[in-house]
Every structure is written in structure tokens, then in C-alpha cells.
C-alpha positions in Angstrom: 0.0 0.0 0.0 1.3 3.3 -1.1 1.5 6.4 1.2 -0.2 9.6 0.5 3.0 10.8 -0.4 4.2 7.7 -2.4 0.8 8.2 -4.0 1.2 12.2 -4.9 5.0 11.5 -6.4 3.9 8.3 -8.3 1.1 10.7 -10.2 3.7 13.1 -10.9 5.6 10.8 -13.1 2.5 9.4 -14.6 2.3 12.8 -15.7 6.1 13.5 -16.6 7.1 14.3 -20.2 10.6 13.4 -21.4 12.5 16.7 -22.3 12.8 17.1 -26.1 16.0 17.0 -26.9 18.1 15.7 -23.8 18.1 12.1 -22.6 17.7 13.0 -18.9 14.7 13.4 -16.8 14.9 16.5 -14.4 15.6 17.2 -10.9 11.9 17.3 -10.2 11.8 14.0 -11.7 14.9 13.1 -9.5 12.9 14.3 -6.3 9.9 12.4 -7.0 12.0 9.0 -7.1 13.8 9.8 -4.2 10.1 9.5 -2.3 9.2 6.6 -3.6 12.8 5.3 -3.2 14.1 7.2 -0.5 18.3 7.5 -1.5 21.2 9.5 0.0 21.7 10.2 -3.8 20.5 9.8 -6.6 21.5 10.6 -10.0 21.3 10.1 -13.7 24.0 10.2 -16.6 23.6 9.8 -20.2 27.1 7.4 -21.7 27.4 7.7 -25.2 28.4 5.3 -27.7 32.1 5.8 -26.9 32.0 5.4 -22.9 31.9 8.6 -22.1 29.5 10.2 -19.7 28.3 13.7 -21.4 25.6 14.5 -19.2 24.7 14.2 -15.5 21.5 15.4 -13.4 22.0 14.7 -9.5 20.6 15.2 -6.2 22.5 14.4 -3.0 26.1 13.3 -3.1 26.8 13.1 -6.6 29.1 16.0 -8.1 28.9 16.2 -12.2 32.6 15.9 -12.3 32.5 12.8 -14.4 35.8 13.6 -17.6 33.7 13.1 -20.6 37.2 13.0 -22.4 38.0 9.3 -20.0 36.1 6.5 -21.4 34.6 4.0 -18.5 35.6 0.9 -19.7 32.2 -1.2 -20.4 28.9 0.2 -20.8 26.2 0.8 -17.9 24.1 -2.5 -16.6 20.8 -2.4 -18.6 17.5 -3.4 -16.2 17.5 -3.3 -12.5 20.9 -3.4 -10.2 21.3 -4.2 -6.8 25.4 -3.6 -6.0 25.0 -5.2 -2.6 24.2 -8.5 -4.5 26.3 -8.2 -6.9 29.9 -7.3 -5.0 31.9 -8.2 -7.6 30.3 -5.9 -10.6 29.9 -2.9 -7.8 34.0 -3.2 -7.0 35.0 -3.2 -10.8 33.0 -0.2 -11.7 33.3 1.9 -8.3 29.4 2.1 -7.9 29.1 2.3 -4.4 32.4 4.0 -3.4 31.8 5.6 0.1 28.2 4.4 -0.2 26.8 1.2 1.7 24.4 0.0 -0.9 23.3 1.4 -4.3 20.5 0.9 -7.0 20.6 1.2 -10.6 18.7 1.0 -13.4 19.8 1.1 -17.1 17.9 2.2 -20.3 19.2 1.8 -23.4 18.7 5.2 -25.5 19.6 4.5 -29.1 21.9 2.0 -30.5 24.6 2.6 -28.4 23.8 5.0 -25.6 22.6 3.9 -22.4 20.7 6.1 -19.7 21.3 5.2 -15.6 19.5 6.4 -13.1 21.1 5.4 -9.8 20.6 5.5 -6.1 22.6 5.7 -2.9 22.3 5.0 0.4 25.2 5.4 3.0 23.9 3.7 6.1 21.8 1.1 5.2 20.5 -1.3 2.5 18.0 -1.5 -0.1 15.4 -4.0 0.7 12.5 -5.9 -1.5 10.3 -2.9 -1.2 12.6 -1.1 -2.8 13.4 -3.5 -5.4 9.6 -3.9 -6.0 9.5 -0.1 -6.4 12.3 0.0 -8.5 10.9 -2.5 -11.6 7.2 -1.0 -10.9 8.9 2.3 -12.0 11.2 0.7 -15.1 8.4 1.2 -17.4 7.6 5.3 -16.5 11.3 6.2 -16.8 12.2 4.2 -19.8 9.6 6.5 -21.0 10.9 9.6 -19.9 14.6 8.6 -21.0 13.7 7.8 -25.0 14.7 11.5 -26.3 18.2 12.1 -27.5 20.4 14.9 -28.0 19.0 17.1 -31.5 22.7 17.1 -33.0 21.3 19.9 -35.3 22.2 22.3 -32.2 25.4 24.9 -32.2 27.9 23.0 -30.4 28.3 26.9 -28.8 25.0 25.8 -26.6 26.1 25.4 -23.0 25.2 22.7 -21.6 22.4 24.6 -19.1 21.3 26.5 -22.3 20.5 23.1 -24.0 18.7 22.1 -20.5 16.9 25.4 -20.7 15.5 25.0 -24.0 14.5 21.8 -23.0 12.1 22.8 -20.2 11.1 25.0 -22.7 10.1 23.2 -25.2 7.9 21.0 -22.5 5.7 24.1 -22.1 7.2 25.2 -19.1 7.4 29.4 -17.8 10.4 30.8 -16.8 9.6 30.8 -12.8 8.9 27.0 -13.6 12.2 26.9 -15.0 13.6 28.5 -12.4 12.4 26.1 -9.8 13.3 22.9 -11.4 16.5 23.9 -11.8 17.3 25.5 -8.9 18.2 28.6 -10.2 17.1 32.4 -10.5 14.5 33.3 -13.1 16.7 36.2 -14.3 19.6 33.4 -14.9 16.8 31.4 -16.8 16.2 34.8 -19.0 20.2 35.3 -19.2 20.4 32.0 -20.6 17.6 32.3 -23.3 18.7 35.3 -24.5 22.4 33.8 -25.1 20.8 30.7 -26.6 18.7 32.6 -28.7 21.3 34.7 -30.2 23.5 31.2 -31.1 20.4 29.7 -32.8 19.5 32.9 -34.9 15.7 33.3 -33.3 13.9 35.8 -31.7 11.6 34.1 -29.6 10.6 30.7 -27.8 8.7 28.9 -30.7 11.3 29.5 -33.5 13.8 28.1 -30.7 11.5 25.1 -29.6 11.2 24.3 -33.7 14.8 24.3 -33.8 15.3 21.7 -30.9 12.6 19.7 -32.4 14.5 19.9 -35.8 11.5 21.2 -37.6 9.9 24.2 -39.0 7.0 24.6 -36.2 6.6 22.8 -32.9 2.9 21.2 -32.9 0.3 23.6 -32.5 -0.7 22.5 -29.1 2.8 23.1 -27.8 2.8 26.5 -30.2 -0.3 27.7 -28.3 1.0 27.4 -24.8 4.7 29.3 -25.9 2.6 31.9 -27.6 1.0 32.4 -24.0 4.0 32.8 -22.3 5.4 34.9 -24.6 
């Protein structure tokens, strides 16, 4: 039986959108999972074809301080990981380094790229609740992790530009913005104005079109950017 709170999170990511144009579901997405599996950290990283992790959203622990110029060595697990029961994979990859237990799961996005959304606990183990929760929610993040990168985009794009543009393009305001990224909404403006400029537009729906690789977004989405502006 679900909490109240379990409850409230799990309809949240029932009603979670994948962001067009990054692999990675958001820290509001991130904060949801960590009710319904509470974690000392959690995290997600998109590793490309070549190893390399390029992209990181965290809560907790984690730093994004992952070289995307050093290779890991062997892709991410696919499916559901339990390090504690599996000692031997956890030591050769470092997953649970000053951690006592950790998650994973693995999502394969594209040929070769793999997304991984992990979690970490440092005093205590993950139990068969948590695994039940974790393959009852396999099915809404492999969802939320199907976009990839549009590789139309400037390379200039900063990485929080690109993240930007993708809450953007979901619909969201600027204050929204603001909040599920934890930053100010005049650093949210800051950052649409300079992606603006390095993608030649003027305004949110030629930007959106871009990301989306197309002339228009869909008119639904067009209707709600015309609203905010």
C-alpha cells in the first residue's frame, strides 16, 4: 500500500514528459524517485556510444565531475541493479564507493547509448520494497529517457542553455524553469537570450522548432509558448 506521499510522487511521473532534446529526466523528476525510493543520492547520466558520460542530473552526493574526455571501460548494466548483490560488478565499476548500498537501473537510448538512473544509500541497505518499487517504476522512466540529443544544435549551446531550452520546449514558464533547476529566473532569462542569439531566433517557438529539428513545434505546444510569450 502506497502512502499519500508515495501516491502524490507516483502521479507526478505518470504525468512527466521526457524533455525534447536531452536524454535526462529532471531534478523534479529526480525528487519524486527519491520518495518513492528514498536515497542518500540519486542521480542520472547519459554514456554515449564511446563510454563517455556527457551528461549528468543529481541530487544528494553526486558532483557532475564525471571527464567526458575518459572512457569508462564497459557500458552501464541495462534493467535493475542491486550492488550489494552483486559485490563483484559494484567493486570493478566503483558504484558504491563511500556508499553502503546502491540501485541502478539502465535504459538503453539509441543503438549505443545507455541512460542510468542510480541511487545511494550510506547507512543502510535496499530492501524488497525497494526493489519492487524499482521495476514497478522501469516502465515510466524508460519513458521519460527515450529523447536524444537534437545534434542539429550549435555545439556553442552550453550545456544549461540546451537544459533550458528543454524545459522550454515541454511548455514550461520561466519561474517554472527556475524552480526545477534550482536557479534564479533572471539566470533562466540570461540563458535564453544567449541561446537565442547562437540559434538565430527571436523568440521561444522558433527556438522550440529548432530543438525539435522542424519548421513549427505542434500547434498545441505553439499555443502554450505563444501564452508565455
Amino acid at each position: 500500500m502506497l502512502t499519500e506521499i508515495e501516491q502524490r510522487a507516483l502521479r507526478h511521473l505518470l504525468d512527466a514528459r521526457p524533455c525534447p532534446g536531452s536524454p535526462l529526466p529532471s531534478r523534479r523528476v529526480l525528487e519524486w524517485l527519491s520518495l518513492l525510493i528514498p536515497a542518500d543520492d540519486v542521480v542520472a547520466v547519459f554514456q554515449d556510444g564511446g563510454l563517455r558520460v556527457t551528461e549528468v542530473v543529481s541530487l544528494g552526493l553526486s558532483d557532475a565531475d564525471d571527464d567526458p574526455a575518459e572512457p569508462h571501460g564497459a557500458p552501464f548494466y541495462l534493467g535493475v541493479m542491486h550492488w550489494s548483490r552483486n559485490p563483484r560488478a559494484a567493486e570493478a565499476c566503483h558504484a558504491i564507493d563511500g556508499l553502503t548500498d546502491g540501485l541502478a537501473l539502465g535504459f538503453r537510448n539509441g543503438p549505443d547509448a545507455i541512460v542510468q538512473v542510480g541511487f545511494g544509500r550510506e547507512r543502510r541497505f535496499f530492501d524488497e520494497h525497494d526493489l519492487a518499487m524499482a521495476r514497478m517504476l522501469t516502465p515510466l522512466l524508460a519513458r521519460l529517457v527515450r529523447e536524444r540529443p537534437t545534434p542539429g544544435l550549435p555545439a556553442c549551446l552550453t550545456v544549461q542553455e540546451r537544459r533550458v531550452l528543454s524545459h522550454v520546449a515541454s511548455g514550461a514558464s520561466n519561474a517554472q524553469i527556475a524552480e526545477d533547476l534550482f536557479i534564479a529566473p533572471a539566470t533562466v532569462r540570461k540563458h535564453l537570450e544567449n541561446a537565442y542569439r547562437k540559434l538565430g531566433v527571436t523568440g521561444r517557438v522558433a527556438a522550440v522548432a529548432r530543438l525539435q529539428g522542424r519548421d513549427l513545434p505542434d500547434m498545441d505546444l505553439r499555443e502554450r509558448l505563444a501564452r508565455l510569450g
